[in-house]
N, C-alpha and C positions, 0 to 999 in steps of 0.2 A: 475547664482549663483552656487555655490557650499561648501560641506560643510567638506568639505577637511581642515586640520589644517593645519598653515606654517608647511613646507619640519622639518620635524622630531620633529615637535609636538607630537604628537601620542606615537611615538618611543621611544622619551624621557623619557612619563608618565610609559611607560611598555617598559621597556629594555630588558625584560628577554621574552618577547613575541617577539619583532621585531628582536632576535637573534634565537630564535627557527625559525621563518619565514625564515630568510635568509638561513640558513642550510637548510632547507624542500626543497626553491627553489632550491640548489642544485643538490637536488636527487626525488625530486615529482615535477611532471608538474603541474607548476603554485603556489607551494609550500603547495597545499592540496588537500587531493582526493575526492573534490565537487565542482564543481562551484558554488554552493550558498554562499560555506566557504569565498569565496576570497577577498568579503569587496570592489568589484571593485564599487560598487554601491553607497557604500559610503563613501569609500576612507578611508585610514589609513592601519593600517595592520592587519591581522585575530588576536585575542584572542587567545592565546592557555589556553586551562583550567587544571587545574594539578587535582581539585578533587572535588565532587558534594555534598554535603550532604541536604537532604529536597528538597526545592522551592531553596536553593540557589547553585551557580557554582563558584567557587575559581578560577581568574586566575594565571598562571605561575610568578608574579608578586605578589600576596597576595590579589587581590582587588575580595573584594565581591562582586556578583553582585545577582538580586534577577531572576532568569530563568524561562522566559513564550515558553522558547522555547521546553523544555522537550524531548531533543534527539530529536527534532522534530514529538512528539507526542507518544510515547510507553511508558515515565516514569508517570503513571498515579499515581505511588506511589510516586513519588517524587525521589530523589536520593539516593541509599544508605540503603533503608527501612532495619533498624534492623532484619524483620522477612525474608525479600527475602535474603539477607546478609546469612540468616544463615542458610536456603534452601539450598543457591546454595555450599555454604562450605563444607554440607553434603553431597551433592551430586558430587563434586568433591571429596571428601575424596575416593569416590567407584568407581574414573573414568569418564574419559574426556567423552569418547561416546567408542559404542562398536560395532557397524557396527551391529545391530540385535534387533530385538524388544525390550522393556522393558516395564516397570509397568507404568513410567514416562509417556511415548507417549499417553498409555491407558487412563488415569488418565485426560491429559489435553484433549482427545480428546472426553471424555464425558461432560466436566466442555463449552467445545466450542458449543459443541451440547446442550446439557442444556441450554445455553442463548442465542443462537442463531436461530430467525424462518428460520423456513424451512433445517437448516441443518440439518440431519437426520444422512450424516457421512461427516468425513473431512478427507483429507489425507495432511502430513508437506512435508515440503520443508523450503529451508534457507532464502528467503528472501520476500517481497510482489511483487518484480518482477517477481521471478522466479512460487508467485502463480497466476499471470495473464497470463501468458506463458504456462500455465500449466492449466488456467480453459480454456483458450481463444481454445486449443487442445482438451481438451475434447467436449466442444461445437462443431468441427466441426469433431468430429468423431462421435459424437452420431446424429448432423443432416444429416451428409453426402456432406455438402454444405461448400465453402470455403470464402464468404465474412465475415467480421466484420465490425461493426459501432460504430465509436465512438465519440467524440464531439469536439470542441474547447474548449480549456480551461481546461479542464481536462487530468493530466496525469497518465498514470499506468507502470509507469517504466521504462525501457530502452530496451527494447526488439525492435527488427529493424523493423518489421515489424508495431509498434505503433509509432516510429518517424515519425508521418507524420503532415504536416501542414497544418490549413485551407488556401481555397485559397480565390479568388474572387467569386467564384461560390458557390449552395447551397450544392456541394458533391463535394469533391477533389478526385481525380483519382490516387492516386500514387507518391506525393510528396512530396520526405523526406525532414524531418526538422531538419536533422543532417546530416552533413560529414562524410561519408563510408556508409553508408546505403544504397547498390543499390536501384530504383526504383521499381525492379521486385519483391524485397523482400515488397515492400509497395503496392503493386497493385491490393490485393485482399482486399484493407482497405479503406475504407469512412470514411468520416469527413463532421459531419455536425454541422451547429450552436446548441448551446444551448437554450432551451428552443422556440424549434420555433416549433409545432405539425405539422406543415403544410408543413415544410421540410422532417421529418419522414415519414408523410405521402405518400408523391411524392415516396421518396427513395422504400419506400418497394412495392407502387403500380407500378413501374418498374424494380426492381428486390428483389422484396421480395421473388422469387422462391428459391434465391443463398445466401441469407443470413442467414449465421450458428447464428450469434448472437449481442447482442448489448450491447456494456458494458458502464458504465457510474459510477462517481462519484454522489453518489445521494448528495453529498453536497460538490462539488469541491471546494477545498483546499490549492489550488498548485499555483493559480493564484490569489491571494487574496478570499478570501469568496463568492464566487456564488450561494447563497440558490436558489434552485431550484422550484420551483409550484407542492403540492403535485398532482395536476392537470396532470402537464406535466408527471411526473413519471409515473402517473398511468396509462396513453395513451401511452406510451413506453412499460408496464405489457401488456397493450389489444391487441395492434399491434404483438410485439412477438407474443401472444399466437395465434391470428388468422394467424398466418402467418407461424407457426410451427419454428420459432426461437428460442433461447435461450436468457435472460436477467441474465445477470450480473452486479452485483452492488461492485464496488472495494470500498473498505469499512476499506483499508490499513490506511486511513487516518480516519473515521467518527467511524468503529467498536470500539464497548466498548470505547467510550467517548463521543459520543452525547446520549448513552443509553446502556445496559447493552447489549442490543441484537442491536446497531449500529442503523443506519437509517429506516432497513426495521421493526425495533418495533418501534421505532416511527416516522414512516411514515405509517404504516399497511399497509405496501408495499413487498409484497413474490417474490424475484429474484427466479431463479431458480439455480442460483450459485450466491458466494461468496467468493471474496480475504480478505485474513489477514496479517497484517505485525507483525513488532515485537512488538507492542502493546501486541500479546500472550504471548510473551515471557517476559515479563518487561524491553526491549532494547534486551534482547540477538538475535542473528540472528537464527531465523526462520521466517518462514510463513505457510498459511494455505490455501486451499479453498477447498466448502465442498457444500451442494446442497443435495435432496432430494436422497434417494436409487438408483433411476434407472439411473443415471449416470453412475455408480460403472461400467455397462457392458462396457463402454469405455475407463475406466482404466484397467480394468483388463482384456481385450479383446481382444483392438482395439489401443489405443491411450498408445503407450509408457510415461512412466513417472513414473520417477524415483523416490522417496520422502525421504526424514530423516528430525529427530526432535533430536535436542542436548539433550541428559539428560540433561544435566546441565541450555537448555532452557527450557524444560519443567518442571524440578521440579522449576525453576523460574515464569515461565505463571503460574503454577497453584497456588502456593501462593498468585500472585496479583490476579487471577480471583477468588480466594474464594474470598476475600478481596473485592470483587463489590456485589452487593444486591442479597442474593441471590432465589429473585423473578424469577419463572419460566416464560416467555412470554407466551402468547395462542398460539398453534402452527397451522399454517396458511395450504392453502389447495389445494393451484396450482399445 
């Protein structure tokens, strides 16, 4: 079966999208820069959208449509909010960005620490890729160890050395699951199944010496809904800690939207670091990841990493994070 319309049905209904499309293939591979955009899945041609206001997204074409998709998870405000609108206006009015501290950065990076357990401080970056690149370094300069663990099914961005696939066995060795990724770049990285304690288990009783950290989706996203056992989490917390590893919870996806302080408030679940996407920013491009104090000595020490926060996204982040409850979480103690 398929649910593909006769050859220029689609096209028909939205003219003015199936001409944006044909130009795009011209000059963008595959005529959009996402493969999730490309509609191969379900045939016809991508949407293009001209303007968002609220829960709804206008295409190129006029038709309204009511959007569960939300940028893919950061318009928590919906589209357009009158009051981030008029944030971010202001803060354009006084410039794009200024390559140098400002009040802005300050501002949201206490509003992140306020509802977030365990983060104590955070440092920006642009995007939730580049903050798991960025915690997954710090973890192995502050352990000193070069393995990561991470799971099936869950993904944390594009970075080469996370392209990697489960295979047939309970740890994969080294094999990417994209073209250009050499091998050698994936070969300090495991994969293991989700939710099996008995495969963690094995992994670190064989090389739990070399393992800087283990990062996971605490409610993977990316592959359809995989709720995880606050069971299993929590034997991921015990094993790190007995093992002297790091826990990472990417939370690009679950932060401030299954709870004001993400999974680990309501999971009463304390990583010892955490990723942000643009969630902080209300869609603008940033990110975040942040962890208790004594990480700091790897960033500032040890572990190169470069960080910026857009004015223009931070005076955005902090309007939508006033705008969530602003209930303090209990702050946890790992």
């Amino acid at each position: 079966m398929t649910n593909r319309l006769p050859a220029g049905g689609r096209e028909s209904r939205r003219p003015r999208s199936a001409e944006l499309y044909e130009r795009a293939c011209r000059v963008i591979p595959g005529g959009v820069s996402s493969p999730v955009r490309a509609f191969r899945a379900v045939g016809g041609t991508p949407l293009f959208i001209a303007r968002g206001a609220g829960a709804q997204v206008f295409d190129a074409d006029g038709r309204a449509y009511l959007d569960f998709v939300g940028s893919w998870g950061p318009l928590i405000a919906g589209h357009a909010h009158p009051a981030v609108i008029a944030s971010v206006s202001e803060a354009l009015a006084r410039g794009m960005t200024y390559g140098a501290p400002c009040a802005a950065e300050v501002e949201l990076a206490e509003r992140v620490v306020a509802a977030y357990p365990c983060a104590e401080q955070v440092r920006f970056v642009s995007s939730g890729t580049e903050a798991v690149m960025s915690a997954i370094r710090v973890a192995r300069a502050f352990t000193g160890r070069e393995l990561i663990v991470k799971f099936a099914g869950c993904y944390h961005g594009h970075a080469d050395h996370l392209l990697v696939a489960a295979g047939s066995g309970l740890a994969t060795f080294g094999r990417p699951s994209s073209a250009g990724v050499p091998e050698a770049f994936t070969a300090c990285t495991r994969v293991l199944p989700l939710d099996d304690e008995g495969a963690v288990a094995e992994l670190f009783a064989r090389e739990g010496a070399r393992i800087a950290a283990v990062i996971i989706e605490p409610v993977p996203a990316n592959h359809g809904l995989l709720p995880q056992r606050r069971a299993y989490l929590s034997a991921l917390r015990d094993l790190t800690h007995q093992y002297g590893a790091l826990l990472i919870f990417d939370e690009v996806i679950s932060g401030f939207r299954l709870s004001r302080g993400g999974a680990a408030e309501r999971l009463g679940i304390a990583p010892d670091l955490a990723t942000f996407g643009k969630v902080i920013g209300g869609g603008m491009p940033v990110g975040a990841f942040g962890g208790a104090r004594g990480w700091r000595r790897s960033i500032c020490s040890h572990a190169s990493q470069v960080g910026n926060a857009s004015r223009i996204a931070a005076r955005s982040s902090s309007d939508c994070l006033r705008r969530c409850s602003p209930r303090r979480p209990s702050r946890c103690t790992w």
